[in-house]
C-alpha positions in Angstrom: 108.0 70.7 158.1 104.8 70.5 155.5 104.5 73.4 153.3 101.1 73.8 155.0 102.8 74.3 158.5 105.5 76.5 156.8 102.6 78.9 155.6 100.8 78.8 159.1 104.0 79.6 160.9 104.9 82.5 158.1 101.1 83.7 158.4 101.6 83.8 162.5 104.9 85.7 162.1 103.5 88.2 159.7 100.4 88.6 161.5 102.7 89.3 164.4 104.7 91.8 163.2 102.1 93.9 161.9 100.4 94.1 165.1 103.5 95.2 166.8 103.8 98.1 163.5 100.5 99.4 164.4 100.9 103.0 165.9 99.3 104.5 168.7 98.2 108.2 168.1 97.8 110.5 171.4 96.7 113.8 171.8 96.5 116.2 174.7 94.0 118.9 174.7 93.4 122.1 177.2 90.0 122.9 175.6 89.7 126.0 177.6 86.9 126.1 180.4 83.5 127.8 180.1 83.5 131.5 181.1 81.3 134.4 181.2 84.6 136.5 180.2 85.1 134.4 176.6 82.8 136.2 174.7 81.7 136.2 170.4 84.4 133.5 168.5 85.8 132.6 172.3 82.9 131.8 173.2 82.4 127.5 173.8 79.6 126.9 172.0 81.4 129.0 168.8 84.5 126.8 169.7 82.7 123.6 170.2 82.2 122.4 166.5 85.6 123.3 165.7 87.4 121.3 168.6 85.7 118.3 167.3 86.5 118.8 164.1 90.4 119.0 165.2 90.3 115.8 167.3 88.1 114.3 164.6 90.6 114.9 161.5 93.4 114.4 163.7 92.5 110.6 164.0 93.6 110.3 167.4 93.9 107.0 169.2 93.7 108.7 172.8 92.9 112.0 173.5 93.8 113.2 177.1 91.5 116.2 178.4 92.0 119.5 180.7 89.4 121.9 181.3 86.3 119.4 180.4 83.2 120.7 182.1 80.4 118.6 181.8 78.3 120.6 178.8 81.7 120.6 177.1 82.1 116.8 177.6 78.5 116.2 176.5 79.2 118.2 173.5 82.2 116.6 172.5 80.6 113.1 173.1 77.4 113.7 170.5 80.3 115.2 168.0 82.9 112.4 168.7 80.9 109.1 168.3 83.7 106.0 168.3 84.7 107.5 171.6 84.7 106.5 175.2 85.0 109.3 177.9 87.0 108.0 181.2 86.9 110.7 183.6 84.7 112.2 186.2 84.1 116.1 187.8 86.5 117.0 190.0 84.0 118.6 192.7 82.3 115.3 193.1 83.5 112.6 191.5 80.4 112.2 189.2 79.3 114.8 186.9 80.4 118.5 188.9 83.1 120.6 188.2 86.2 120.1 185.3 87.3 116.5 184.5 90.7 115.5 183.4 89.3 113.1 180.6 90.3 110.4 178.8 88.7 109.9 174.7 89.3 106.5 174.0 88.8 104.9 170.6 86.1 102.5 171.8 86.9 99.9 168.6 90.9 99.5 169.1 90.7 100.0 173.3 89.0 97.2 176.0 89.3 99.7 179.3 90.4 96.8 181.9 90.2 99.7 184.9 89.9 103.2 185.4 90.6 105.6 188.2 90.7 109.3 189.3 92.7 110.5 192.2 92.8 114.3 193.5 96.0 115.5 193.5 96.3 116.1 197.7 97.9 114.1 200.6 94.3 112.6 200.7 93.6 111.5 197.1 91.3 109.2 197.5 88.7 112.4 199.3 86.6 113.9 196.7 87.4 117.4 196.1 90.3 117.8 198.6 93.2 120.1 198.5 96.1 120.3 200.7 99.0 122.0 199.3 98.1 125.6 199.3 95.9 125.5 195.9 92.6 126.9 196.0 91.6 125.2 192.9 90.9 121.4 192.9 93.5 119.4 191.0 93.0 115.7 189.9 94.8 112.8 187.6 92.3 110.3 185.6 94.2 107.2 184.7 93.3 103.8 182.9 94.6 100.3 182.3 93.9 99.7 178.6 94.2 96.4 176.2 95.3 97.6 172.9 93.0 94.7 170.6 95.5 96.3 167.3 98.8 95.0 168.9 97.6 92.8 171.8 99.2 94.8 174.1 98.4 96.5 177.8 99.4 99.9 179.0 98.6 102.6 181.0 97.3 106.3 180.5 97.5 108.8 183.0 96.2 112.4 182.5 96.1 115.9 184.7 96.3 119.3 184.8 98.5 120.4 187.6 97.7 124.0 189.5 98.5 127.0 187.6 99.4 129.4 190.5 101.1 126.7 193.6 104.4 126.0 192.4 104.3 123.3 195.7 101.2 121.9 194.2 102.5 121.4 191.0 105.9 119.6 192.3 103.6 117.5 195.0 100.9 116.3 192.2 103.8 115.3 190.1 105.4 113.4 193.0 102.2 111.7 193.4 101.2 111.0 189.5 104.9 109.6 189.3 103.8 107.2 192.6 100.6 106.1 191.1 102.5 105.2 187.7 105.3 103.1 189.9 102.9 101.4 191.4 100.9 100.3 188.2 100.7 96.4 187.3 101.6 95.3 184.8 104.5 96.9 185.2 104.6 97.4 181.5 104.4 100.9 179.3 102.6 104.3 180.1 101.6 107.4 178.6 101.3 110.6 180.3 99.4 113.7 179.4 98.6 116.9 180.0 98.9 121.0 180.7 101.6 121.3 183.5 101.5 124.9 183.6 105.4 124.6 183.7 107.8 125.4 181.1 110.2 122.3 180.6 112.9 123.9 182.2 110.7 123.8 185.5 112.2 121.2 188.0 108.8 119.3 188.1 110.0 117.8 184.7 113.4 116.8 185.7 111.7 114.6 188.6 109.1 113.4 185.3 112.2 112.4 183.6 114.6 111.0 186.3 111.8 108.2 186.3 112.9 107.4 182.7 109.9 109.1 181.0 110.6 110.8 177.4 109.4 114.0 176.8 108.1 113.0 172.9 107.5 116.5 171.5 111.2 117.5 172.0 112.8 114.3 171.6 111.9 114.5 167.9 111.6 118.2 167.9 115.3 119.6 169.9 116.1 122.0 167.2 113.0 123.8 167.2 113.7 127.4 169.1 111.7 128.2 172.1 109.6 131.0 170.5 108.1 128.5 167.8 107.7 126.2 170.2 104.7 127.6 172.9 101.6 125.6 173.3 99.6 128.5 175.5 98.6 131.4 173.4 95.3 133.1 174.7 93.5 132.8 171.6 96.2 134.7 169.8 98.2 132.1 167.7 101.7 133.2 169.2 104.0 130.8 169.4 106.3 132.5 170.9 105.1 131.9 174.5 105.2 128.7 176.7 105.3 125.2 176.6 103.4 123.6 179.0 101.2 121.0 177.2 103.7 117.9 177.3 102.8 114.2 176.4 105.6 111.8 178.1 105.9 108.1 177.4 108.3 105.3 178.5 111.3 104.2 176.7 109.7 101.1 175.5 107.2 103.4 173.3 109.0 105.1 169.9 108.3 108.3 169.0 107.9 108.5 165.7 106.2 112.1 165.0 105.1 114.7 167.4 103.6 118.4 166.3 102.5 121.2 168.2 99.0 121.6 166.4 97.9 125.4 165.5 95.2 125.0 163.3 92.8 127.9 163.4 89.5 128.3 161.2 89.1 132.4 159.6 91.2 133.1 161.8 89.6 131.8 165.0 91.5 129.0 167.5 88.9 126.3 169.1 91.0 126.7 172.5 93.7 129.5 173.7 95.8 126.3 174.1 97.3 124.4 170.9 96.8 121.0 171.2 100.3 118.3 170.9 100.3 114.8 169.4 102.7 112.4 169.2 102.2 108.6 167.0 104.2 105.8 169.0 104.5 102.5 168.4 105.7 99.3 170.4 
């Protein structure tokens, strides 16, 4: 072998490595809906900068989205430029109603395909609900081409019902079907508020697929009352974890915090966000 071809191999071997190095930073994010009752520093459009400015310094790769009404979505959009939004309203499938959004770095990401699904026995009917929740519940998904490490996954994001504990246990039947049937049968990321603690039996059917729960896989000594993720605007963190991003074994958790920044004293959501940084 020429020293020439030597170097070209050496070159391809590096360059291969390094792409399979490059992390992949996810964050979920319950920005807390738009409501009359939020009033002053609760208020969205006092919130709206700040929520920005958290996914913005956080440098997240993916950010998966609850509680994303349109003005919020446009907001974040003119704030968040470098970012695709995935996702559609719940209440029509365009533009009405919360979406369960995907950010996607539009520079490192090629979005191959992109779904929603409403979290009923009739998911493919706009809007429908079937298992005693009178709130609409959907999952947006995508197929995405990683251009950093040449690789395809999938995401998945939802926010299950906060008051049907059937609801909760069907959707994540259903999410979990939609993920087996995914192809290439290759990794996934899933995101989102469950509005289940993890000792809820919705996560052990999660898990029993062979999903990793990353927060507390690199987090398992950390006491329940530091751990909550739902604090009503107070900062507790004493109350419960329901925000959860799961990945498949073939993704490595290398890091995953519970993110409680606040600005004078103000939170941009009554939900701390979580991140996790994987890699190949």
């Amino acid at each position: 072998m020429s020293l020439k071809t030597l170097a070209c191999v050496v070159t391809g071997m590096l360059a291969g490595a390094l792409a399979e190095a490059k992390p992949l930073r996810v964050l979920s994010y319950n920005l807390r809906y738009i409501t009359s009752g939020d009033k002053g520093e609760r208020a969205w459009t006092a919130r709206r900068d700040q929520a920005a400015e958290l996914i913005k310094s956080d440098a997240a790769d993916i950010v998966g989205i609850q509680e994303g009404l349109p003005q919020m979505m446009n907001d974040l959009a003119g704030r968040l430029p470098g970012y695709a939004v995935v996702g559609v309203g719940r209440e029509d499938g365009i533009d009405q109603g919360e979406y369960a959004a995907l950010l996607v770095k539009a520079d490192r990401f090629r979005i191959q395909e992109s779904g929603t699904f409403w979290l009923s026995d009739t998911p493919e009917i706009c809007n429908s609900c079937t298992w005693g929740n009178t709130v609409t519940r959907i999952c947006t998904w995508a197929k995405l081409y990683d251009r950093e490490t040449k690789r395809t996954f999938h995401f998945f994001n939802t926010h299950l019902d906060h008051a049907s504990e059937v609801a909760r246990q069907k959707g994540t039947e259903l999410i979990l079907a939609r993920i087996a049937q995914r192809k290439p049968q290759g990794p996934v990321i899933l995101t989102g508020d469950f509005n289940a603690s993890d000792e809820d039996p919705l996560h052990a059917s999660i898990k029993s697929t062979g999903l990793l729960d990353i927060w507390k896989s690199l987090n398992a000594a950390v006491p329940p009352e530091e751990s909550g993720t739902f604090h009503e605007f107070t900062g507790a963190t004493n109350r419960s974890r329901i925000d959860f991003i799961y990945a498949t074994p073939d993704l490595k958790g290398l890091e995953s915090v519970i993110v409680k920044s606040s600005l004078n004293g103000n939170f941009p959501s009554d939900h701390f966000p979580v991140r996790a940084t994987v890699e190949w």
